[in-house]
C-alpha positions in Angstrom: -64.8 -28.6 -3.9 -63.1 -31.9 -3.3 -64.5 -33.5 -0.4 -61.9 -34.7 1.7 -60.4 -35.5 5.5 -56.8 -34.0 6.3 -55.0 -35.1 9.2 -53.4 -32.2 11.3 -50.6 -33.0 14.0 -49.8 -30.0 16.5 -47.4 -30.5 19.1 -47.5 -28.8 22.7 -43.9 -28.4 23.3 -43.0 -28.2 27.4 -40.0 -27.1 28.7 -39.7 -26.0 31.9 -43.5 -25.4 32.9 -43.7 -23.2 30.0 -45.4 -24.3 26.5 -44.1 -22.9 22.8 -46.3 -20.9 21.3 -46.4 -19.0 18.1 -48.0 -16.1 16.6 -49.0 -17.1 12.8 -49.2 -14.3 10.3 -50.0 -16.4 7.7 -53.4 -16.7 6.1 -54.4 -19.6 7.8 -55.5 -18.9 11.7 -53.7 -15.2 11.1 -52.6 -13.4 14.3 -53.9 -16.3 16.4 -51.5 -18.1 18.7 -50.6 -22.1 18.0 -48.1 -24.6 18.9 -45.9 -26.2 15.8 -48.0 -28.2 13.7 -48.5 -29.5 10.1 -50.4 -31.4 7.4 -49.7 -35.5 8.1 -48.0 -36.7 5.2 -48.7 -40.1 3.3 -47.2 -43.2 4.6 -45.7 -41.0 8.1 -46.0 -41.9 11.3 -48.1 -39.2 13.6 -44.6 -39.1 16.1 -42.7 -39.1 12.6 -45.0 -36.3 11.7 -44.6 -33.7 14.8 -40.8 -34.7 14.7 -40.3 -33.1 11.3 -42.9 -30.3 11.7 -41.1 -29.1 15.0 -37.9 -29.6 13.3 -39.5 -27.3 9.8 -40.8 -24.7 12.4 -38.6 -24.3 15.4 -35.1 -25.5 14.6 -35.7 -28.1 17.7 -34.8 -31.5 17.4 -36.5 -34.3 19.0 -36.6 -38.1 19.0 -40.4 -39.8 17.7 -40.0 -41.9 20.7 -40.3 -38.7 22.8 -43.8 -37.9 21.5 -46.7 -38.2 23.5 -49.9 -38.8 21.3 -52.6 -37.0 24.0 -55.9 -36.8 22.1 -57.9 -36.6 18.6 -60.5 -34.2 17.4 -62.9 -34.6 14.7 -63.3 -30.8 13.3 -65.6 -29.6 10.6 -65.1 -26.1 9.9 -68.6 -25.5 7.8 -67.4 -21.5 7.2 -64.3 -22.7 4.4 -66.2 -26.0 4.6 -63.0 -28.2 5.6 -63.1 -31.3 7.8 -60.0 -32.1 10.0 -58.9 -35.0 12.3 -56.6 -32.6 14.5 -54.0 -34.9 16.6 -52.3 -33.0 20.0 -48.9 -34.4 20.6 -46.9 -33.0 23.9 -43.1 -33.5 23.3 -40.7 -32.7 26.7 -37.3 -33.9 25.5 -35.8 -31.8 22.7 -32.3 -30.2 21.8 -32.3 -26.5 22.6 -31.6 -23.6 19.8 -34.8 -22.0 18.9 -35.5 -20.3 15.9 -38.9 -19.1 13.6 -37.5 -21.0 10.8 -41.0 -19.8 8.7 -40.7 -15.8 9.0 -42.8 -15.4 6.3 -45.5 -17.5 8.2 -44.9 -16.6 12.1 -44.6 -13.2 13.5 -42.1 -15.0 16.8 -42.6 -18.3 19.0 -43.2 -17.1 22.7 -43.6 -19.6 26.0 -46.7 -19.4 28.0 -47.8 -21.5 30.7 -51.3 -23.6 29.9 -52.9 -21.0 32.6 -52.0 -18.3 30.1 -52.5 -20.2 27.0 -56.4 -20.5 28.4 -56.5 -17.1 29.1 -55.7 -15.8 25.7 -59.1 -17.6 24.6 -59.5 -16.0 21.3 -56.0 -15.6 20.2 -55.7 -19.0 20.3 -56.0 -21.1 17.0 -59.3 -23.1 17.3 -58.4 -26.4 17.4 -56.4 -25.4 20.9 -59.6 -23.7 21.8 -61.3 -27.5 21.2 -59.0 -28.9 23.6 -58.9 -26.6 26.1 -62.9 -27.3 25.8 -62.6 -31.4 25.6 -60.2 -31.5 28.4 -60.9 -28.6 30.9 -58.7 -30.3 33.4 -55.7 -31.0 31.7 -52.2 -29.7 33.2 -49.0 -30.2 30.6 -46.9 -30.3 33.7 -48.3 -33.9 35.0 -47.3 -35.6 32.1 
């Protein structure tokens, strides 16, 4: 197996208190919860990045300068032996028509507040289980 780092760039997407969530059915993190997120693409910016993966996913449009960059994880997963740099964006401005533009990949998008979010512990995808464990104290609706 290749031995190699990807970059992953998720976005928390706030609106209202509430965060978008979705509920993959695809065979990565399957029947876990996650916020849009994707693969960081050669030469593209990390706001660049969550623009176009909440664009891909969601229908939502946003601006890069709207991106928050919050934090950085270094993941190894030794069990499918991959090694991620996971990057959690928050995004709060955003045009508003929601769609699950990936049915084959997500069952529906949801919102949750980050108290529920927590509380869904192993439903969540596990880099969002990381950050909840990095940053215990965090609360999307101070940023």
């Amino acid at each position: 197996m290749e031995k190699i780092i990807r970059v992953w760039i998720w976005s928390f997407i706030v609106k209202d208190w509430k965060i978008l969530y979705g509920l993959r059915k695809s065979k990565h993190w399957e029947w876990k919860y996650s916020p849009p997120g994707g693969h960081l693409e050669y030469w593209e910016s990390i706001e660049w990045c969550a623009v176009r993966e909440l664009y891909e996913e969601t229908w939502l449009i946003a601006q890069e300068k709207n991106v928050i960059v919050y934090a950085t994880l270094n993941e190894i997963y030794p069990n499918n032996e991959k090694h991620y740099i996971n990057i959690s964006t928050f995004i709060t401005e955003f045009t508003w028509e929601l769609k699950n533009m990936e049915p084959d990949k997500l069952e529906k998008w949801e919102w949750f507040s980050w108290d529920e979010i927590k509380k869904l512990w192993d439903k969540n995808f596990l880099p969002v289980q990381n950050f909840i464990e990095k940053y215990p104290d965090f609360d999307p609706n101070t940023l």
